[in-house]
N, C-alpha and C positions, 0 to 999 in steps of 0.2 A: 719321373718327370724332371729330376733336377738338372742330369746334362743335356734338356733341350733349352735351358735357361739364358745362358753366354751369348753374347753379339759378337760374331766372329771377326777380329779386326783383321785387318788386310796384310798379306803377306809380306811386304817389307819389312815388315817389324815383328817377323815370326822367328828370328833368331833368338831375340833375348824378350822374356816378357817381363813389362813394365810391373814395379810395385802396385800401380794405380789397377793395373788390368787383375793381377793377381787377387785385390782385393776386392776389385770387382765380384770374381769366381765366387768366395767366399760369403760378401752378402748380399749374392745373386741365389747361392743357394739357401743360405739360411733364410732368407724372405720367403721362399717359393716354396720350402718342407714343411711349412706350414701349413701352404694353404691346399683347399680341396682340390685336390688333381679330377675328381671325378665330374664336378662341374665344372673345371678347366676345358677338357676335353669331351665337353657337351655339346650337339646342337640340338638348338640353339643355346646358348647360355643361359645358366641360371644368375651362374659367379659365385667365387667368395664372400662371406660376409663383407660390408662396405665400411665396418666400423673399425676393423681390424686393416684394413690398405691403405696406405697410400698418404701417410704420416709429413713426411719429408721429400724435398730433392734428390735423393738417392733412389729412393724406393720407386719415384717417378721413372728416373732415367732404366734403372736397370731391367723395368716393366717394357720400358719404349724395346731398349737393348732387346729382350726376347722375345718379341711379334718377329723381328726379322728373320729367328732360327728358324719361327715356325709356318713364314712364307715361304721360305726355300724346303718345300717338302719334297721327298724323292717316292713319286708312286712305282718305280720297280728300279731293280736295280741297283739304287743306289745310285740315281741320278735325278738331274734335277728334270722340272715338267719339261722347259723347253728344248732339251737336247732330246728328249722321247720321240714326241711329234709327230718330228718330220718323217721317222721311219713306220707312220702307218699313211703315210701319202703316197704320191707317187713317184716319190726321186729314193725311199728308203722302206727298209724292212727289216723287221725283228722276228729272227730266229727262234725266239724261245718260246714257240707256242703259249703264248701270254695272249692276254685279256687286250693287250695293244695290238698284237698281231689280229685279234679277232677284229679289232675295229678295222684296221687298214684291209683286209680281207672281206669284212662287208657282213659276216655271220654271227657279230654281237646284238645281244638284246639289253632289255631292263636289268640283267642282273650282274653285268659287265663289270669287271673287279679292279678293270681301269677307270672309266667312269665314276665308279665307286666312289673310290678313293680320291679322286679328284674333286667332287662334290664334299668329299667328309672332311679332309684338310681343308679347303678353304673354305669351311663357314668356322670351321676351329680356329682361324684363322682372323677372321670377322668378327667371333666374337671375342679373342682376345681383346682384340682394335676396342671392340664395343664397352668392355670393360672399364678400359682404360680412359675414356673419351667420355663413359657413364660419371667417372670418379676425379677426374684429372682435376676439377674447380675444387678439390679438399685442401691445396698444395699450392696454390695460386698465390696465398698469401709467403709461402715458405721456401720460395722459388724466385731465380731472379726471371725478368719477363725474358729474354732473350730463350732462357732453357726449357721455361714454359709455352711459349710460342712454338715453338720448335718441338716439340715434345708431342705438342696435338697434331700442329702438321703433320708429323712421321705416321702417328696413328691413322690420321685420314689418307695419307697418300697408301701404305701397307693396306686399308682398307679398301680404296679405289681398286688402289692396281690388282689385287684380289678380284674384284666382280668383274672386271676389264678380262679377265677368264673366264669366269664364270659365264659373263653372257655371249662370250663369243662362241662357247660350247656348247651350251645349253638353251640361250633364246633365253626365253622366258625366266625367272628366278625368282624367290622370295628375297625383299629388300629390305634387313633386318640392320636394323641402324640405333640399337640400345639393347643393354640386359633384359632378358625375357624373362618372367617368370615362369613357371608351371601351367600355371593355366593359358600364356599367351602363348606356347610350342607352336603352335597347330596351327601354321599361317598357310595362305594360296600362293602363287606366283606374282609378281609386279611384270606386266608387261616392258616387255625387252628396252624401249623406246624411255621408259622411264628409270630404272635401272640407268640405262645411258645417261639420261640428263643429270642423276644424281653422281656419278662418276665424273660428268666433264665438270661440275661446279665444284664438288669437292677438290676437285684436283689445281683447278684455277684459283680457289681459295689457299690451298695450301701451299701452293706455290710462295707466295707471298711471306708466309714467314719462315721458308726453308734456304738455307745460306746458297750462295753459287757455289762453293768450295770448303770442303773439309781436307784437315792433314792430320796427321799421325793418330790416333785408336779412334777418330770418329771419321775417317777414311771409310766411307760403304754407308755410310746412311745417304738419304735418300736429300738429294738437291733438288734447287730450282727447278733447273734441267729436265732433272730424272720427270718432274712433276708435269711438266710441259710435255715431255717427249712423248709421256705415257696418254695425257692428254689426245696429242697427234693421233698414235695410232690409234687411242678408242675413235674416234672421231672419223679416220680414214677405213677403220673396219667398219663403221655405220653411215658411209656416204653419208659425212659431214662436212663437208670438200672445204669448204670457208673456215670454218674451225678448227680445218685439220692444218689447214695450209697456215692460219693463223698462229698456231702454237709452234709447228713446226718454226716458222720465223723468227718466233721469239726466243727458241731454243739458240740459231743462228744469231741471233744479235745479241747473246750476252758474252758472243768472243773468246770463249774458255775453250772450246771444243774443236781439234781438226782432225784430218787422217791421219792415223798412223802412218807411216811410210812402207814398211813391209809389212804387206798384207799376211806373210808366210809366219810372222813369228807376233803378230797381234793376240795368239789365240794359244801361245806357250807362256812361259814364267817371263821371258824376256818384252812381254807386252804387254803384263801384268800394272806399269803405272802410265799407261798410253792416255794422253788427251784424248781419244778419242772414244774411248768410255766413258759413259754416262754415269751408269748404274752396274754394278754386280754383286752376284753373292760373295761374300768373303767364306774363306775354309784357311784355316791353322791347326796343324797337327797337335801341339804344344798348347793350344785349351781344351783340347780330350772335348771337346764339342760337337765338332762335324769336319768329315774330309768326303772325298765322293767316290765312285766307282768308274769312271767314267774310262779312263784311259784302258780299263780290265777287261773292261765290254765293246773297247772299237779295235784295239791289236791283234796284231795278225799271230796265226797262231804261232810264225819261227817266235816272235816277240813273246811268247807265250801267253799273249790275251786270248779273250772268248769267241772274238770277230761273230759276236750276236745282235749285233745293227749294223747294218751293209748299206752304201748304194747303189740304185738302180743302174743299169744301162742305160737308161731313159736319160738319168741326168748326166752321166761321162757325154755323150751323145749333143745334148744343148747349147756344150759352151761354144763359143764363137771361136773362127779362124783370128788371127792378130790381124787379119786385113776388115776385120768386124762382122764379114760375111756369117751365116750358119757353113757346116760342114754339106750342107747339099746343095747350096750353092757357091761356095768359093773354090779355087783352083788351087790352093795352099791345102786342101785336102788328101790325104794320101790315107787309103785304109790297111796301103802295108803297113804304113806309118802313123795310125791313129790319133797319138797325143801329143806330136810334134806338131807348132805352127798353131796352136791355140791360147785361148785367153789364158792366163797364168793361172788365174784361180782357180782350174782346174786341177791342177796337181799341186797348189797351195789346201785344196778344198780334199781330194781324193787321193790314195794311193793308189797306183794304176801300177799295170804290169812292166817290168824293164826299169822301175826308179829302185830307190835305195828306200827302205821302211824301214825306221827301227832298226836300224844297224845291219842288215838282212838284203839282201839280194829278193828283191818283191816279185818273185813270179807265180802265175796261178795256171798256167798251161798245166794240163793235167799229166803230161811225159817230162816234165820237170824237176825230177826226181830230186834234184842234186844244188844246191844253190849257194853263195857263198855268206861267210857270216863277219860280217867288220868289226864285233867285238873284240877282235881276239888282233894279234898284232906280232903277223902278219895274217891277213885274210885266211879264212881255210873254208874249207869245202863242207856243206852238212849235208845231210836229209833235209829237203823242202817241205816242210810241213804244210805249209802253203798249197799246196798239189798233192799231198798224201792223207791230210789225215781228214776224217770223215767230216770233220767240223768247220773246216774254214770255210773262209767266205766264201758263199752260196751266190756270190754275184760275180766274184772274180776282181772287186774293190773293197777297199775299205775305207772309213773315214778317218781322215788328218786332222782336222781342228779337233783341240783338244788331246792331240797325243802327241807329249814330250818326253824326253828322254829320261830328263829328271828324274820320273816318277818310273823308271824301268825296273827299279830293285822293290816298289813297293805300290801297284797299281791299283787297288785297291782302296790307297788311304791318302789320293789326289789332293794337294792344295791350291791346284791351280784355279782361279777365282771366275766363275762364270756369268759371262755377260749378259746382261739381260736388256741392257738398253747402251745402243753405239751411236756413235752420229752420220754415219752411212746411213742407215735407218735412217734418221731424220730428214736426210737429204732426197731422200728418194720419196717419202712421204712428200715431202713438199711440192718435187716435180710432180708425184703422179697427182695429190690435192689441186695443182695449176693447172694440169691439163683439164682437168676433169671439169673444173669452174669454166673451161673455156678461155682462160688468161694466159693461153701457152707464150709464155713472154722469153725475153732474157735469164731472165734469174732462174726461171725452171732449166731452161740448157743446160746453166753455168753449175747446178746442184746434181743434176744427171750425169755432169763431163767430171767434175768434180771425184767422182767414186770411180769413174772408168781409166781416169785417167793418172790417177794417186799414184807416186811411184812403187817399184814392182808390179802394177799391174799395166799400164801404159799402152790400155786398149783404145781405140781411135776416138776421138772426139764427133758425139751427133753434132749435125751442122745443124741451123734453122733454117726454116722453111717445111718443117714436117706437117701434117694432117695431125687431127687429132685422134684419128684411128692408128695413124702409123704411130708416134708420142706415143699414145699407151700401150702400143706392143712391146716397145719397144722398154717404157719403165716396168713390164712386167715382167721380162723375160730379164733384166738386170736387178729385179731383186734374188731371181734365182739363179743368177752367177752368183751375185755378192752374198746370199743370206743363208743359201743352203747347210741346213745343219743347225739352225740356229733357232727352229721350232717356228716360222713362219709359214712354211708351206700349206698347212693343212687349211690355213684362217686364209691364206690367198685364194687357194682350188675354191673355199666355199662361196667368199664374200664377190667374186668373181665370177660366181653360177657356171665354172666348168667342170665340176669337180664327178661329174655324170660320165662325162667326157676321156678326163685323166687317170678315172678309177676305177675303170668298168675294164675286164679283159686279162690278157698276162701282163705279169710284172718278169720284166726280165734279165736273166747277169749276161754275162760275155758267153762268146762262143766256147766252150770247154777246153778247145783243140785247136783252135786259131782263133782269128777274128773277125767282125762283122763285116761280111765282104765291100759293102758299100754302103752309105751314108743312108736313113732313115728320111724321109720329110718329117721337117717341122715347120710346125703354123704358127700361127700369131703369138699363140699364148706361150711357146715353148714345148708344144707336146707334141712326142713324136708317134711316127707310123711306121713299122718295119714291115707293111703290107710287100712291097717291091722289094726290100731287100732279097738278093737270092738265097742267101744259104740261113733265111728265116729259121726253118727248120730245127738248124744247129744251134741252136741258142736254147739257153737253157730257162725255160720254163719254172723260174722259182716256184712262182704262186699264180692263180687263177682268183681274179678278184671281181668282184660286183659292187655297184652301190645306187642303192636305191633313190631316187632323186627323190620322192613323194617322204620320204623319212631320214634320211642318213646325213643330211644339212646341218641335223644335230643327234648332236649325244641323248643316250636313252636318263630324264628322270632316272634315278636307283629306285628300281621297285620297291625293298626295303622300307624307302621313304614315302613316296604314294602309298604303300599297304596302310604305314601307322601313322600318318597326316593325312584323311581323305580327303581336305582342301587341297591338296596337290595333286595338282592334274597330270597323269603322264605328255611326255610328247608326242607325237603324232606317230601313230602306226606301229609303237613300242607296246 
């Protein structure tokens, strides 16, 4: 239990660690070997003895410090939830015949080892918060207010932003807001609605005594901001439109936060201290705590990654011409020339065939035998593993964000720091919370134009005067320029009631041996149909997916848990 204890500070200051950080380590551990790891890692919480924790100001902080390791859990891979995701939707797919692949595929049930795990972490998770939130008034006296304020806050907002998952996946939840003992385990579900209301007031609460800005080792705890933004999206994923638009606002008016300028290196080390993050996980090789997998599992095979989460064709397909048009309708189309004359974030977002990957000539045509490699100086010729070997990407793409070069010699033990709340999100939240109220005003444009139009991406400006049907096609299909990759997708398909729609049928990569002869329709929501395409056929048929609309809206209860709490109800048709 004890190297899950460390609050990872932030990568600027992963060169030299501080005496203060180092001593941290030390009676972070010595606190923590004490106590019962077996009720630690309970649900629900029993806890440690209450008489033995939580003495002094230190003991307080370094308690706060470890909720954070243990919200950033990695249920596969060795990655965190939200870079998972998207690849059981319909823009991505994971190769590794996993428990995610089942869901995105449509033939998981209650005993789903993704699910699982997603349910067992965050209540582990809740009840640390619960703990801590149970005990935190022992130290009141022995604390200045400022760290005490701040201390609970962290724990309520780590707890919010917690079930701010949980009910987007599950619906329904048990709403366990203190140490349980023995006899209380064996709770029902709180209906989803309420649940919610306890997340947006906690979160509005804790707002209030969490700082706008932290600098150096408390860099990654949880702001204003963070508290608000997360606010936003619970609220926009429960058609809260007022509340949503409301937080979103108030995220903008505290003036700390804008766009990055290059959207291509927001999502490398070099955008690692970008105003335009909110919230992310921190990873530091150098506190032997946590680093991720992430860049292992998206490279292509010349880079010698696993290329075991890929993009769909569907999403290379959706971005828009630079004249703003889709590809089946603008004239800047060319299908000799597929990714020329498109929105930038396309090949900021995808590695696509004919660019430079990882040092590597990127091509997936399967007669490609031969490809050139830029590590070496001057270029030379290799084997394209890329097109040879049995394993690469299954779609003929792979994903960019989140692979740098940095981490080329050691992929495995990533410190690049992941986002988990930006202010693009925020801005699109707000447009789509205005339309939706019916207030398609100004300020919704200027938040919509605002992200389209950020330098390097320098996609056209919506004029005014749109319908409120054409407005939200239009904020819909620009979350998934802007967010792809970023563990959105799956809560959009749902809370959007298309997800019947975009998840039923083939999921498919490129043509093996050329390209898709011409352009797919896309409709409103961004989903395409290669019914018309001619050389349909040739397209490779990753996966054959289903999903059930009467049960698949949510994740299956863990049977596990229904068997040995019979007040837990399964979900519907699990």
């Amino acid at each position: 239990m004890k190297k899950y204890i460390l609050f990872n500070i932030r990568k600027h200051n992963r060169q030299m660690k501080s005496k203060l950080q180092l001593l941290m380590l030390v009676v972070t551990l010595a606190i923590f070997s004490g106590c019962k790891s077996d009720y630690l890692d309970k649900y629900p919480l029993s806890g440690p003895s209450d008489d033995s924790f939580f003495t002094n100001q230190d003991e307080l902080v370094l308690a706060v410090n470890g909720i954070y390791r243990y919200a950033n859990y990695t249920p596969l891979d060795n990655m965190p939830l939200n870079l998972l995701t998207d690849n059981a939707s319909d823009i991505g797919w994971d190769r590794n015949n996993s428990a995610l692949q089942a869901i995105g595929k449509g033939n998981h049930d209650s005993t789903n080892g993704f699910a699982l795990s997603i349910w067992t972490e965050a209540y582990k998770v809740i009840a640390k918060c619960n703990f801590i939130l149970d005990n935190i008034d022992k130290v009141k006296d022995k604390t200045t207010p400022a760290i005490f304020n701040r201390s609970r806050a962290e724990a309520r907002f780590v707890r919010a932003y917690t079930y701010h998952y949980l009910v987007d996946n599950f619906g329904d939840v048990p709403l366990i807001t203190k140490v349980l003992t023995l006899e209380e385990m064996k709770v029902p579900k709180n209906p989803k609605t309420e649940v919610v209301d306890f997340i947006l007031k906690e979160l509005t609460e804790a707002a209030t005594d969490l700082e706008v800005n932290y600098t150096g080792a408390n860099v990654g705890r949880a702001t204003r901001g963070a508290a608000l933004a997360i606010k936003a999206r619970t609220a926009l994923y429960n058609q809260r439109w007022a509340v949503a638009a409301e937080a979103a606002k108030a995220v903008m008016d505290l003036n700390v936060y804008n766009l990055h300028p290059n959207f291509g290196t927001l999502f490398g080390y070099a955008g690692q201290n970008s105003n335009e993050i909110i919230w992310a996980f921190q990873y530091l090789k150098a506190s032997r705590t946590k680093t991720h997998s992430t860049p292992n599992n998206l490279v292509s095979r010349n880079g010698l990654g696993f290329t075991n989460k890929v993009p769909s064709q569907s999403l290379v397909d959706v971005y828009l011409c630079t004249d703003g048009l889709n590809i089946d309708e603008s004239p800047l189309f060319d299908p000799a020339k597929p990714y020329l004359n498109r929105d930038p974030r396309l090949t900021f977002t995808i590695a696509v065939p004919g660019s430079i990957y990882y040092n590597y000539q990127f091509e997936t045509h399967r007669d490609s035998v031969k490809c050139w490699n830029y590590n070496t100086t001057p270029a030379t010729r290799v084997d394209n593993q890329d097109a040879l070997n049995a394993f690469a990407t299954f779609t003929g793409y792979c994903w960019k964000k989140y692979v740098d070069l940095e981490d080329r010699l050691d992929r495995t033990n990533s410190e690049l720091n992941i986002i988990q709340i930006r202010y693009a999100e925020v801005l699109l939240i707000y447009a789509e919370a205005k339309n939706e109220l019916q207030q398609l005003d100004q300020t919704a444009y200027d938040a919509i134009n605002r992200v389209r139009t950020r330098p390097s991406v320098n996609m056209p400006a919506i004029t005014p005067g749109k319908t409120e049907a054409e407005f939200r096609s239009l904020v819909r299909k620009e979350r998934l320029y802007e967010l792809a990759m970023e563990g959105f997708r799956l809560s959009d398909l749902r809370r959007w009631k298309i997800a019947e729609k975009a998840m039923n049928g083939n999921f498919y990569g490129r043509v093996q041996r050329g390209l898709v002869a011409a352009a797919p329709q896309i409709d409103e929501n961004g989903l395409t149909d290669y019914t018309l395409v001619p050389n349909r056929a040739d397209m490779r048929v990753v996966e054959v997916r289903t999903f059930n609309k009467d049960r698949d809206y949510l994740w299956p209860i863990p049977n596990i848990e229904t068997v040995t709490n019979p007040l837990l109800k399964p979900n519907p048709n699990y």
